[in-house]
Backbone bond lengths (Angstrom), bond angles and torsions (degrees), N, CA, C in turn:
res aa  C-N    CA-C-N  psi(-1)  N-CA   C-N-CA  omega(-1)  CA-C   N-CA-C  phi
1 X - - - 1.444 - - 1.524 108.70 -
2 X 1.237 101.08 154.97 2.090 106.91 -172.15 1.263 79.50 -124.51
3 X 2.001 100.14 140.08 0.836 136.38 -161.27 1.583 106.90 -129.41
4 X 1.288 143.67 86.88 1.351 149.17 -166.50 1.904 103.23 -104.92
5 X 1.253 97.97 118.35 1.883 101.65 171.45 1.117 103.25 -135.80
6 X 1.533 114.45 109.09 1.565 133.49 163.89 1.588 127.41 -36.61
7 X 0.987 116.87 81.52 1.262 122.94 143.65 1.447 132.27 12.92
8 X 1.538 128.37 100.67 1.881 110.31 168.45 1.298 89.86 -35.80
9 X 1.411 102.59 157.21 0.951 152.97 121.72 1.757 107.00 71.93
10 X 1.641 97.51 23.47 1.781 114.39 164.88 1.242 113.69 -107.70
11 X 1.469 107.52 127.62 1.361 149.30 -169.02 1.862 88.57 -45.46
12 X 1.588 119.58 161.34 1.572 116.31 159.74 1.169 111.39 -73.29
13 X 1.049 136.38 -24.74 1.384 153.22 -179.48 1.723 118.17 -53.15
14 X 1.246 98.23 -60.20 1.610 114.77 -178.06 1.546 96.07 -83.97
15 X 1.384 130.51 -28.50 1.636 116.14 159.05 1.551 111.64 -50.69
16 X 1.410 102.93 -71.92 1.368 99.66 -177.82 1.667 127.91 -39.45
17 X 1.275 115.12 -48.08 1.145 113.19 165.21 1.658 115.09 -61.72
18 X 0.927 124.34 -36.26 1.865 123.11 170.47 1.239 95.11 -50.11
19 X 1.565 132.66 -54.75 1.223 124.13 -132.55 1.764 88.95 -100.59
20 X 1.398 138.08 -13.12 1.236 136.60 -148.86 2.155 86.87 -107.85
21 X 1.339 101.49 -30.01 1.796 109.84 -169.30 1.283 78.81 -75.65
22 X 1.795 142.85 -74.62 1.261 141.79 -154.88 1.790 105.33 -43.58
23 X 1.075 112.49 -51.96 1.624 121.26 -177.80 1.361 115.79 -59.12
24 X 1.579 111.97 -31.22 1.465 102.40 -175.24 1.419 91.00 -96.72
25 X 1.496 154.70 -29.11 1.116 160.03 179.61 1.732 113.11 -48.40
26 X 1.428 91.00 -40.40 1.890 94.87 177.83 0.818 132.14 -101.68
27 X 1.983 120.82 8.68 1.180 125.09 -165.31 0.815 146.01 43.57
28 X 1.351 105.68 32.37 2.001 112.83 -178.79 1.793 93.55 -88.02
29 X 1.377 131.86 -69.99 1.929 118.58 165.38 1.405 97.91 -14.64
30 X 0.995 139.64 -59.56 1.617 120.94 -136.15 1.553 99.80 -87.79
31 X 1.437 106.52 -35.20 2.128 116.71 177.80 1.862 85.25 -60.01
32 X 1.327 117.45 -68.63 1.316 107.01 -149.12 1.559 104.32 -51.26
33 X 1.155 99.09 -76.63 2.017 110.79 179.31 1.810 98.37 -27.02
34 X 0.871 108.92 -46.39 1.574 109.13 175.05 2.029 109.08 -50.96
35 X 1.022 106.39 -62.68 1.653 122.36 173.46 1.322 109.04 -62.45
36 X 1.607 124.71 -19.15 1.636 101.78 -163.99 1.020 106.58 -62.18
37 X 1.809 133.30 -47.73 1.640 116.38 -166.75 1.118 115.47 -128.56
38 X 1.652 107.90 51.77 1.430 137.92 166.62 2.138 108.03 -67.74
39 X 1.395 112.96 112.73 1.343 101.95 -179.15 1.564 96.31 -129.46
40 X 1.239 95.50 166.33 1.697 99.17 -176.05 1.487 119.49 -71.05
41 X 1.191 119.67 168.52 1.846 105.78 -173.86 1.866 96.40 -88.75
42 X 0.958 119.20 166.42 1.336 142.88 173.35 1.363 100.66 -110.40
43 X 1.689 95.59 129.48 1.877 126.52 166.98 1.577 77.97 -49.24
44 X 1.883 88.78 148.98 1.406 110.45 150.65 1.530 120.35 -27.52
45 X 1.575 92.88 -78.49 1.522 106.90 -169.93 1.209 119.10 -58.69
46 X 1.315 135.11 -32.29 1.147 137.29 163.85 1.772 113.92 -59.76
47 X 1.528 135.36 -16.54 1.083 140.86 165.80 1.862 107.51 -86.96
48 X 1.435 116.18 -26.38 1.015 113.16 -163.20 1.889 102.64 -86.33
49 X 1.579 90.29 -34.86 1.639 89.66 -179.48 1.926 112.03 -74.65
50 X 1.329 113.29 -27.86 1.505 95.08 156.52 1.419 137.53 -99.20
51 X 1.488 109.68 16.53 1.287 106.03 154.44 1.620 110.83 -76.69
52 X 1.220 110.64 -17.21 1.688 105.92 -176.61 1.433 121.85 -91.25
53 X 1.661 91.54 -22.24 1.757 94.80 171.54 1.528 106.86 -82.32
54 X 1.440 126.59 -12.41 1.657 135.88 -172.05 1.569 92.89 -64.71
55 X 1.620 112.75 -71.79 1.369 141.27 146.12 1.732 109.11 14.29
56 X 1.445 109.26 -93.56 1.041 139.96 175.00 1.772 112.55 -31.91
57 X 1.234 93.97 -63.46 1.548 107.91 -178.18 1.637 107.96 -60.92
58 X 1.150 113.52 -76.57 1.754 123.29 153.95 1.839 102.68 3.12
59 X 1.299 85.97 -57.98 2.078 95.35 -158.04 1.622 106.50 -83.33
60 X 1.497 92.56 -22.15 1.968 88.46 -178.58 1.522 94.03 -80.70
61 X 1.406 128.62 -26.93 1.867 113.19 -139.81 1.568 72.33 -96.19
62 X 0.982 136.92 -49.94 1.858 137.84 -171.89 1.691 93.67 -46.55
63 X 1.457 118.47 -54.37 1.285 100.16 176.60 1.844 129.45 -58.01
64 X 1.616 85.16 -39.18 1.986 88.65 -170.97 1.679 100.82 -59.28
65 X 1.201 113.78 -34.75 1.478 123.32 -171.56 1.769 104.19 -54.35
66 X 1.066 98.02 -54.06 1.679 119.23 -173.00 1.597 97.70 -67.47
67 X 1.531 148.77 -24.77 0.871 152.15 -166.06 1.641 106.41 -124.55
68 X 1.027 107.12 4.82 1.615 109.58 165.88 1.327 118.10 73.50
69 X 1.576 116.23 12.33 1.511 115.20 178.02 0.777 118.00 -133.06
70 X 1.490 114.80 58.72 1.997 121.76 176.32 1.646 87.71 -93.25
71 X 1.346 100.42 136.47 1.711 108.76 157.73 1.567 94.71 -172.69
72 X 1.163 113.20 149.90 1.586 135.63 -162.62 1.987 86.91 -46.76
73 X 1.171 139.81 -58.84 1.544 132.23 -169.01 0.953 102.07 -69.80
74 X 1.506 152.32 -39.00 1.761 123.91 165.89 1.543 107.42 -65.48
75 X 0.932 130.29 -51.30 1.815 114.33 179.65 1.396 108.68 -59.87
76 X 1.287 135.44 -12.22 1.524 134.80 156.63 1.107 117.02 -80.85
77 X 0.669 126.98 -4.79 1.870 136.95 155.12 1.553 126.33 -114.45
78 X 1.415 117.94 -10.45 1.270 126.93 150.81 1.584 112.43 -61.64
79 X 1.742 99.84 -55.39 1.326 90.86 175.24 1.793 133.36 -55.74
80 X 1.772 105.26 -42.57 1.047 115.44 167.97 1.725 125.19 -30.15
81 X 1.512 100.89 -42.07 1.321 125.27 -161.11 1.834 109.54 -89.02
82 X 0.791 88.20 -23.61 1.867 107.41 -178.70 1.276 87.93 -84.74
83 X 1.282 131.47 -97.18 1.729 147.87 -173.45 1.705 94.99 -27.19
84 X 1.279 153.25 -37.76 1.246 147.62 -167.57 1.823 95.74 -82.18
85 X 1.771 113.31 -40.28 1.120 106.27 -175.98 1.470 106.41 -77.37
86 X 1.313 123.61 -93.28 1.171 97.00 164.87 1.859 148.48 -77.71
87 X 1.169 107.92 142.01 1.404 135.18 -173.80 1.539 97.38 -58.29
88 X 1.408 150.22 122.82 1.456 161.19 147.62 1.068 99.64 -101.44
């Protein structure tokens, strides 16, 4: 933990900058920004079963398109209908 104590008779300004040099000096910014969109890996199968529901969806909306009834409430119920088949 960084520990910053203001000074008589220093401006907030020249704190902030003390306290902004200390942060980039110890590399704690660079670990975090490193961690922000760190996610865990995914099992095979768990990658394999939504590449097939990706798949799936792809092949129904190409159809509704081709059949003239894509609109945001059949792909909300396509989806419904996919997600019941397969389990994620």
């Amino acid at each position: 933990m960084i520990k910053i104590v203001k000074n008589e008779r220093e401006s907030d300004e020249s704190l902030i900058r003390r306290f902004t040099r200390k942060i980039q000096q110890s590399g704690l910014l660079k670990s975090v920004r490193a961690k922000r969109f760190y996610s865990k890996r995914k099992k095979k199968s768990v990658l394999r079963a939504e590449a097939i529901y990706k798949a799936k969806m792809r092949k129904e909306i190409e159809r509704l398109k081709k059949l003239g009834r894509y609109n945001p409430e059949a792909v909300r119920e396509l989806r419904k209908r996919l997600k019941r088949e397969h389990v994620l």
